[in-house]
Backbone as numpy.savetxt, mean C-alpha at the origin, in Angstrom:
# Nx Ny Nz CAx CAy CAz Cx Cy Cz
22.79 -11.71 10.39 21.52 -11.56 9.67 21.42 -10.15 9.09
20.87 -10.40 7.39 21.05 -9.11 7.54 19.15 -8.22 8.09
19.64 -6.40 7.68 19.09 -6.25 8.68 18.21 -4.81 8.24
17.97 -4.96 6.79 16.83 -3.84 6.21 16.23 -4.39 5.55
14.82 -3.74 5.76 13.55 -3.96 5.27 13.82 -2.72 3.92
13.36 -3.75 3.09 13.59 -2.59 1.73 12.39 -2.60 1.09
11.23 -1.03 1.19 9.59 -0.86 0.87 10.21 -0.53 -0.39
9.43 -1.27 -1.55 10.02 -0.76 -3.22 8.98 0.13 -3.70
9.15 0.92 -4.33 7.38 2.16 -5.03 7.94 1.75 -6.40
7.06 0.59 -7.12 6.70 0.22 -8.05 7.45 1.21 -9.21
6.06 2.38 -8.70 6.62 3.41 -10.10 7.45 4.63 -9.99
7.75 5.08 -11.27 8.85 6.07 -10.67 9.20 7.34 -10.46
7.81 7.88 -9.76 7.61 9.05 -9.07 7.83 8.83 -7.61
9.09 10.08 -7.54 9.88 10.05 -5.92 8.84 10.77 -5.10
8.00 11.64 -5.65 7.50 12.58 -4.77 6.88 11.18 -3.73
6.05 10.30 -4.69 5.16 9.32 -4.13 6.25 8.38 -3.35
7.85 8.15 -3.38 8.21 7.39 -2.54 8.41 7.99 -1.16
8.77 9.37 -1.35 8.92 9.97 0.14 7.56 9.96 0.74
6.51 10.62 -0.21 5.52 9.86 0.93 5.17 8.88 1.31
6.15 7.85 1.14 6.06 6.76 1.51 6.77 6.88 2.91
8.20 7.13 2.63 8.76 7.18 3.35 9.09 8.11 4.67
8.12 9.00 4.66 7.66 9.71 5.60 6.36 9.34 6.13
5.58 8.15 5.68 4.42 7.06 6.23 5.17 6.24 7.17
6.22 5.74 6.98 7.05 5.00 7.68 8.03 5.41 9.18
7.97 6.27 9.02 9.56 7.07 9.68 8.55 6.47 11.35
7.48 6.58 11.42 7.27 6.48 12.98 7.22 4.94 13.32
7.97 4.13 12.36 8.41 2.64 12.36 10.01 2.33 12.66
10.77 2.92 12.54 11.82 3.81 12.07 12.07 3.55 13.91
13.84 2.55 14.19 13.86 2.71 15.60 15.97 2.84 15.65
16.11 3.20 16.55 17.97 2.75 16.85 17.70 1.69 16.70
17.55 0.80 17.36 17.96 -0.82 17.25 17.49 -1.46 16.08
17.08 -0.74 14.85 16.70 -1.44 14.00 15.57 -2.44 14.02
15.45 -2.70 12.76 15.64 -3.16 11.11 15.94 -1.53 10.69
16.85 -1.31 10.03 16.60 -0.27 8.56 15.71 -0.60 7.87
14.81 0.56 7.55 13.62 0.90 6.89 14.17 1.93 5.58
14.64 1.00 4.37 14.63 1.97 3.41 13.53 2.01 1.99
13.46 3.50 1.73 12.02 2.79 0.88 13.28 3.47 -0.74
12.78 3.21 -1.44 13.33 2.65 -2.81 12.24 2.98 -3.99
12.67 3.57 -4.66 11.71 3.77 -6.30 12.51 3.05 -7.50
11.72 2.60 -7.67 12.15 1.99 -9.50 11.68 2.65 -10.50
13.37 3.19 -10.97 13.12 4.09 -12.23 12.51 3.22 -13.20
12.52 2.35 -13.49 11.70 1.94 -15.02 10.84 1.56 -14.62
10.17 2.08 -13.95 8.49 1.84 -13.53 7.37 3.21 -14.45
6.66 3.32 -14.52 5.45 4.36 -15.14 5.48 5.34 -14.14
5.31 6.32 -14.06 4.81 7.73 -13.31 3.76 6.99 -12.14
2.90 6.75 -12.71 1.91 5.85 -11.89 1.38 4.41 -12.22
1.29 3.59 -11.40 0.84 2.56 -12.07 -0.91 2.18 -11.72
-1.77 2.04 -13.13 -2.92 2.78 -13.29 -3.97 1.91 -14.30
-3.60 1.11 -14.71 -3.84 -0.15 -15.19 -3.30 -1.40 -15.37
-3.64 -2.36 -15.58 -3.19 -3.43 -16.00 -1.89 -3.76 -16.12
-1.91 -3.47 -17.67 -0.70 -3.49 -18.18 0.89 -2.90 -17.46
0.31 -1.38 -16.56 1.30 -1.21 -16.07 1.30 -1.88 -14.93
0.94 -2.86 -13.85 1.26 -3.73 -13.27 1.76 -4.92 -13.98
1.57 -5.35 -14.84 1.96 -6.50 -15.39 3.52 -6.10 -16.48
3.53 -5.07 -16.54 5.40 -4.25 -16.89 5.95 -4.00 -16.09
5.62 -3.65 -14.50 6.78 -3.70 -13.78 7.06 -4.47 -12.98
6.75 -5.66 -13.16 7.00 -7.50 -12.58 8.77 -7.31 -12.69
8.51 -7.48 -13.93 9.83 -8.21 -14.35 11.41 -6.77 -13.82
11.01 -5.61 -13.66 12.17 -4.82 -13.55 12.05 -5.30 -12.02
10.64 -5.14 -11.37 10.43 -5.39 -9.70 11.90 -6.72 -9.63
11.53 -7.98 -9.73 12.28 -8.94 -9.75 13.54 -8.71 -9.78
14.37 -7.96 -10.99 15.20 -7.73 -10.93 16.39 -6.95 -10.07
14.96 -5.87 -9.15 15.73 -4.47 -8.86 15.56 -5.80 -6.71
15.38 -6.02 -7.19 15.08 -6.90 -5.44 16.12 -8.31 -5.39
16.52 -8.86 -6.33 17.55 -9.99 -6.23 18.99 -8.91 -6.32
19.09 -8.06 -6.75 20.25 -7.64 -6.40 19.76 -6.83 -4.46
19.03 -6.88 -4.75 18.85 -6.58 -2.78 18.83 -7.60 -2.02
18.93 -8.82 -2.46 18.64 -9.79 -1.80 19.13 -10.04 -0.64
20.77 -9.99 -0.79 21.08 -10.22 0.54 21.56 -9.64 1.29
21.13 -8.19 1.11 20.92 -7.06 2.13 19.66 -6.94 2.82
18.74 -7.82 2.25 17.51 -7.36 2.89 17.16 -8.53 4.11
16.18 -7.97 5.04 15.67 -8.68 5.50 14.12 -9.03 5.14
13.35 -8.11 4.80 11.94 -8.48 4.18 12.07 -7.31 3.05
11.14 -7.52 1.98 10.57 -7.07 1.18 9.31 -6.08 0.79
9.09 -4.93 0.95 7.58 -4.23 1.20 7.16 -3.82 -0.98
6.33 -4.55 -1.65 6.23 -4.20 -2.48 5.24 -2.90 -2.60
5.49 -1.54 -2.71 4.37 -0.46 -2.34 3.79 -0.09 -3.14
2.65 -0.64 -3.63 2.20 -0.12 -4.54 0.63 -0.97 -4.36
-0.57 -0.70 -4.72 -1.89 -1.49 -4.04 -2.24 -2.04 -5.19
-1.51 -2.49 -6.16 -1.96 -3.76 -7.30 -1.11 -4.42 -7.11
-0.58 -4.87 -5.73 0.88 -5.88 -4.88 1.15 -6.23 -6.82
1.87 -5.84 -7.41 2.50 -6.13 -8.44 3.47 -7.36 -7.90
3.49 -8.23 -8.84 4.76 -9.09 -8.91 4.45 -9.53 -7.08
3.76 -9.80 -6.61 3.99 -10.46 -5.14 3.98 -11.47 -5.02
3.52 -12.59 -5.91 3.66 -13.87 -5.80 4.90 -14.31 -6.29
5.22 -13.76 -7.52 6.59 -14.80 -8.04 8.20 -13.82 -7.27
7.89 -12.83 -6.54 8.82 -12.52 -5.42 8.52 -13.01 -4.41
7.72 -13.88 -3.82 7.58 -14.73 -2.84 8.51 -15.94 -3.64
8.45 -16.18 -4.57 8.70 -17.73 -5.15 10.49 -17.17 -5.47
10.54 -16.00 -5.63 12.03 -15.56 -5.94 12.77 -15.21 -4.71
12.34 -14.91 -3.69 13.23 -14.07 -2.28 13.01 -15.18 -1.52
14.23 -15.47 -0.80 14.02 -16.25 0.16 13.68 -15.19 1.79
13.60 -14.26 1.66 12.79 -13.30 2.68 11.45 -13.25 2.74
10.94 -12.64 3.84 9.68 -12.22 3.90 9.12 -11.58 2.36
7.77 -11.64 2.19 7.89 -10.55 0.82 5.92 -9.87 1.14
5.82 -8.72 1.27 4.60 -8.34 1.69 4.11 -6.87 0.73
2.83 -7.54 0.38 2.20 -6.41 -0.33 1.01 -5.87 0.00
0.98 -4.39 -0.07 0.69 -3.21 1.10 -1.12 -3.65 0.69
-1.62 -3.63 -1.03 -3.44 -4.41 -0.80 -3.81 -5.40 0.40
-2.73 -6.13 -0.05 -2.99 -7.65 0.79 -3.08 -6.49 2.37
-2.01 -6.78 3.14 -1.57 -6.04 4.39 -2.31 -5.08 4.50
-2.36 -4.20 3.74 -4.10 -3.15 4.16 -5.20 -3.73 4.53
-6.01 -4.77 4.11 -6.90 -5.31 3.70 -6.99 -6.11 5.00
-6.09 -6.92 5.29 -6.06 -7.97 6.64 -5.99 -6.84 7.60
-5.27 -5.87 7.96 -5.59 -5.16 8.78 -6.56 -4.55 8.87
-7.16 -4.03 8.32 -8.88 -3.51 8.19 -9.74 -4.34 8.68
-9.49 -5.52 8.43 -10.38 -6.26 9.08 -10.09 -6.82 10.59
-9.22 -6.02 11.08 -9.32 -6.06 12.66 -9.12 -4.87 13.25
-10.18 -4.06 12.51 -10.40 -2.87 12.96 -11.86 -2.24 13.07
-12.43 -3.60 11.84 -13.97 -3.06 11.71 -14.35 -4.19 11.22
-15.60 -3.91 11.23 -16.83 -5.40 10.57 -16.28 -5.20 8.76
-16.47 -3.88 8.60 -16.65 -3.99 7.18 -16.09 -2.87 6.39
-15.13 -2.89 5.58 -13.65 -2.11 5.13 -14.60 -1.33 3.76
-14.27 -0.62 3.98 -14.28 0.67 2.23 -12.58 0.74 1.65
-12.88 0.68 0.50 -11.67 1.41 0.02 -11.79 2.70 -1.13
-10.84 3.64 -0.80 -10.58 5.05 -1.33 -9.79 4.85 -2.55
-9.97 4.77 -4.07 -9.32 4.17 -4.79 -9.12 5.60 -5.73
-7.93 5.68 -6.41 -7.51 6.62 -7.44 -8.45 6.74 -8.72
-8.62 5.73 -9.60 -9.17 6.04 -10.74 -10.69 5.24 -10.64
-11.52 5.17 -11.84 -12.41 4.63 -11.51 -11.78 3.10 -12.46
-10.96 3.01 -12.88 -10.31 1.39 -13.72 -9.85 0.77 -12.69
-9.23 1.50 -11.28 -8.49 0.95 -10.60 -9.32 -0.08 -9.97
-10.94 0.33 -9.95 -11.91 -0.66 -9.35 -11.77 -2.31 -9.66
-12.26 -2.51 -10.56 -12.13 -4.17 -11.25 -11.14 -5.17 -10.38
-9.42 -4.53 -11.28 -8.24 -4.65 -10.59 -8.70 -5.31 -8.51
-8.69 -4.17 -7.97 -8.94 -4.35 -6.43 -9.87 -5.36 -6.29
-11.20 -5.28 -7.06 -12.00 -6.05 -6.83 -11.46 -8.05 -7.40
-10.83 -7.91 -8.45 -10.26 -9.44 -8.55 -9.16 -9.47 -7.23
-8.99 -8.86 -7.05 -7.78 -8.95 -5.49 -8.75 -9.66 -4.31
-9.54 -8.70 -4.22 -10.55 -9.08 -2.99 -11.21 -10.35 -2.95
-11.71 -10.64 -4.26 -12.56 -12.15 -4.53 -11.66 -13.56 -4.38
-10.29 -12.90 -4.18 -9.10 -13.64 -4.57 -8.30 -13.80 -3.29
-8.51 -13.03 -2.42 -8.46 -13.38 -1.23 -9.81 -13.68 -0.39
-10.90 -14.10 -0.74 -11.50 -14.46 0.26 -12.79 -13.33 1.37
-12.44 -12.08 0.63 -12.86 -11.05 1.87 -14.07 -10.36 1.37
-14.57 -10.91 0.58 -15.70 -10.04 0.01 -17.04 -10.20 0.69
-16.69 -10.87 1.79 -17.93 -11.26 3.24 -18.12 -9.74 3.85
-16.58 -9.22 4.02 -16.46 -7.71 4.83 -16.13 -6.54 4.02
-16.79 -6.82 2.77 -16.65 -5.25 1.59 -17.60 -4.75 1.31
-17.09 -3.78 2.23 -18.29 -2.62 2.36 -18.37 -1.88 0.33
-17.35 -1.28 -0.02 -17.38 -0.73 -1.28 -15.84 -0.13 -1.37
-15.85 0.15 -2.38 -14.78 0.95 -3.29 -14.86 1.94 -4.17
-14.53 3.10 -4.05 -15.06 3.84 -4.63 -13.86 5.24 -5.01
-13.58 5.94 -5.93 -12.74 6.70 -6.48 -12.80 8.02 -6.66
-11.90 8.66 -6.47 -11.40 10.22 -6.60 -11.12 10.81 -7.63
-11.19 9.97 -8.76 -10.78 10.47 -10.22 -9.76 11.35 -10.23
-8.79 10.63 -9.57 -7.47 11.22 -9.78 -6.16 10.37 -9.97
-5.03 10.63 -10.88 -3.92 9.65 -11.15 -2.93 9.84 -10.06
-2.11 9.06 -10.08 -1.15 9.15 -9.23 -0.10 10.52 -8.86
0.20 10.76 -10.27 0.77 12.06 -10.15 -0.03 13.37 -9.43
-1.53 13.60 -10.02 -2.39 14.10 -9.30 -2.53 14.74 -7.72
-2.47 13.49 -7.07 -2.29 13.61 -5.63 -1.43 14.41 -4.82
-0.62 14.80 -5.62 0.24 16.27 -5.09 -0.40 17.61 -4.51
-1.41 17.26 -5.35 -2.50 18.71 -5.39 -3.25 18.53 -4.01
-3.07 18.92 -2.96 -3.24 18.42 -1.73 -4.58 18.92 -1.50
-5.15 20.28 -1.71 -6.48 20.73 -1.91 -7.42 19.80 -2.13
-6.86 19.72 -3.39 -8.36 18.62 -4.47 -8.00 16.89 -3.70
-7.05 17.18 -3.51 -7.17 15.30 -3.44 -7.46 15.34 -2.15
-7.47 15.95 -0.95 -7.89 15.82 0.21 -9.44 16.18 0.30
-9.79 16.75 -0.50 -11.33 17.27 -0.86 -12.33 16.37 -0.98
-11.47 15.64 -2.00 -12.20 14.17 -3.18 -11.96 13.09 -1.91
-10.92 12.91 -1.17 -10.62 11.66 -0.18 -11.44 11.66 0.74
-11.98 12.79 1.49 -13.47 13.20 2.49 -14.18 12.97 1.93
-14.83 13.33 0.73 -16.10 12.88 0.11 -16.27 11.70 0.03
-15.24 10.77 -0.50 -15.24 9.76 -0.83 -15.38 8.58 0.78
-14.47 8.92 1.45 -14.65 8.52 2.65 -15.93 8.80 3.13
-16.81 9.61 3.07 -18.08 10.06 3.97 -19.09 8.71 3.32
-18.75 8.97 1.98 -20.01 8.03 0.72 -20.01 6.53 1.30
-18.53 6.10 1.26 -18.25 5.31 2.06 -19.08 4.13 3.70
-18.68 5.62 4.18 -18.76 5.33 5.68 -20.49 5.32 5.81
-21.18 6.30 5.44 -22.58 6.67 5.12 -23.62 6.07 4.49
-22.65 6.03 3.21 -24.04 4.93 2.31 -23.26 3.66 2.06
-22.22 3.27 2.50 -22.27 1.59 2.05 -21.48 1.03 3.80
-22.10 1.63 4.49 -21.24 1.09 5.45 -20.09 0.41 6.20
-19.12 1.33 5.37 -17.74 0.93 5.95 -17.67 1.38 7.09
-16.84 0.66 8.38 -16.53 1.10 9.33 -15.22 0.83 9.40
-14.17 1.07 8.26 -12.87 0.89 8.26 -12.42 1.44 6.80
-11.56 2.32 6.37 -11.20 2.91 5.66 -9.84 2.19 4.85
-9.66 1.84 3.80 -8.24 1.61 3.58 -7.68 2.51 2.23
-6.74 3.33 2.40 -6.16 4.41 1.22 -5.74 3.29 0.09
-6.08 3.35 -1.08 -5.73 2.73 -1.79 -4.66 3.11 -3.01
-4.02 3.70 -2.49 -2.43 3.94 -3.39 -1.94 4.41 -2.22
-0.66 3.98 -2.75 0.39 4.31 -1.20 0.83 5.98 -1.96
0.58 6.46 -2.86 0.77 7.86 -2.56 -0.10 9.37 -1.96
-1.12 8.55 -1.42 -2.21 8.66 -0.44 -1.87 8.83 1.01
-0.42 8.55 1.26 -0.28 8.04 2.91 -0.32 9.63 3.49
0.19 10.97 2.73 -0.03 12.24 3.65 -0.54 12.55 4.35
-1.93 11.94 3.72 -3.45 12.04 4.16 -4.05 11.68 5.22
-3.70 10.26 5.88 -4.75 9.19 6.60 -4.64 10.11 8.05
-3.78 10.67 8.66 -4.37 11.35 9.98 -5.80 12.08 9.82
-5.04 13.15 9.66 -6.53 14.42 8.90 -7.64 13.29 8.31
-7.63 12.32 7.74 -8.29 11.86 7.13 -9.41 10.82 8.14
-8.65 10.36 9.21 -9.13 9.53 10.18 -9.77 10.44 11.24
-9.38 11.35 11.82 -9.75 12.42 12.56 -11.19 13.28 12.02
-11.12 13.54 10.81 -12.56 13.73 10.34 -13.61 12.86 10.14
-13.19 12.04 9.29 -14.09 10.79 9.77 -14.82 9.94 10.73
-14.15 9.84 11.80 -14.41 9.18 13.15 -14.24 8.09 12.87
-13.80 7.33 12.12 -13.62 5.97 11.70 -12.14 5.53 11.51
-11.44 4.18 11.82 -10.04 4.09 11.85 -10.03 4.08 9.87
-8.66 4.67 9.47 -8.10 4.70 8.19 -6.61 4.15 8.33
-6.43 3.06 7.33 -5.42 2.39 7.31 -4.81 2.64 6.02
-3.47 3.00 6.29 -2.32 3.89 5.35 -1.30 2.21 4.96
-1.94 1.87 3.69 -1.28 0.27 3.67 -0.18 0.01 3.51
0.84 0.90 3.18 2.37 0.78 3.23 2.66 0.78 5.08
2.18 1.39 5.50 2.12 1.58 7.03 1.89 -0.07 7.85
1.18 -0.67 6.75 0.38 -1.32 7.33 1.47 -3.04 7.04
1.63 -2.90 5.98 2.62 -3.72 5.42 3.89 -3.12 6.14
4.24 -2.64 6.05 6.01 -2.47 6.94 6.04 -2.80 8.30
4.78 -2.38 8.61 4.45 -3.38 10.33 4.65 -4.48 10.77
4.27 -4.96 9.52 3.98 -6.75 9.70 5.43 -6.94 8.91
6.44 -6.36 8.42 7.61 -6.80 7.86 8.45 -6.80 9.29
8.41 -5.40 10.14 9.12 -5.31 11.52 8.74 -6.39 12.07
7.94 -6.93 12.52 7.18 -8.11 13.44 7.83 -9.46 13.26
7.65 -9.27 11.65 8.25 -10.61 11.16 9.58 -10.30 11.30
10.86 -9.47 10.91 12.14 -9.55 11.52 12.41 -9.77 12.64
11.50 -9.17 13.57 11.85 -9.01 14.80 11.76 -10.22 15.31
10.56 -10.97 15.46 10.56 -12.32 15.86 10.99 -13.21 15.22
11.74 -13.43 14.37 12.56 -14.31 13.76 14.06 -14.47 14.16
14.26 -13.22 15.03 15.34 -13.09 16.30 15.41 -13.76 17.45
14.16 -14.11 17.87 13.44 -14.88 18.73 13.50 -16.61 19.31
């Protein structure tokens, strides 16, 4: 069998895959699965609307059937799960995307989930996700940092804007569960949970969990 989990970052800023992949590392065991995370160069810097989810389907697809049968599950990282359905319909592996997997985990952590979102466009997007799974019983709100993907480097301002935003959150719309909504966000969620007093869920974290679980017991 084979025996790595391969997390893909949509777009194709590395800074944002290592923080991916330093979200991961405390998943990360000797006995395996390999945990490798992966950027796709013909992806956008960030992906930030629409359109750029709906352009990197088709390279996604491509850059994952040649992984195919090295992999054991699939982590698509990016929180507009780009392309997650017709890589379910294309991989005969597991295939898990970090919205979805954020989102279900939040909700067994609290009555009622906030999410910390990058732009204010990114709203809509999340929100057809949410109505679309079913969960808009436990949505607390969503709300944004006005910042792009590349942005988030700036560790000052974006950790600044991610407290505020988290407090507005937790305060005036009553979330009692936090979910980072771009996986190039994951630096953050300690410091971020620790000030808050409220659990924060880092959704690449959250999705690669449930990819280990699923390898693992399929050994079983």
């Amino acid at each position: 069998m084979s025996r790595t989990i391969f997390v893909i970052n949509p777009n194709s800023s590395t800074s944002v895959t290592e923080a991916i992949n330093q979200a991961v590392e405390p998943l990360r065991t000797a006995q395996g699965p390999q945990i490798a995370c992966l950027t796709l160069p013909e992806g956008p810097a960030g992906i930030q609307s629409q359109r750029d989810v709906d352009g990197v389907i088709g390279p996604l697809l491509s850059r994952a059937k040649e992984l195919e049968e090295d992999a054991s599950a699939f982590v698509v990282a990016c929180f507009s799960d780009p392309g997650l359905h017709a890589l379910r319909e294309q991989s005969r592996r597991p295939v898990f995307g970090i919205a979805e997997a954020g989102v279900l985990t939040a909700l067994t952590l609290g009555q009622r989930f906030g999410v910390i979102a990058i732009l204010p466009t990114s709203i809509p997007r999340h929100l057809r996700y949410f109505g679309a799974m079913g969960v808009m019983a436990r949505f607390a709100g969503d709300l944004s940092i006005g910042l792009g993907v590349t942005e988030l480097a700036d560790e000052a301002r974006t950790y600044e804007r991610m407290l505020a935003t988290g407090r507005s959150l937790r305060d005036g719309h009553g979330a009692d569960v936090i979910v980072m909504g771009c996986a190039g966000m994951a630096r953050y969620r300690r410091r971020l949970q620790g000030e808050l007093g409220i659990p924060v869920v880092e959704p690449t974290q959250a999705a690669t969990a449930m990819a280990l679980g699923r390898v693992l017991l399929a050994d079983l």
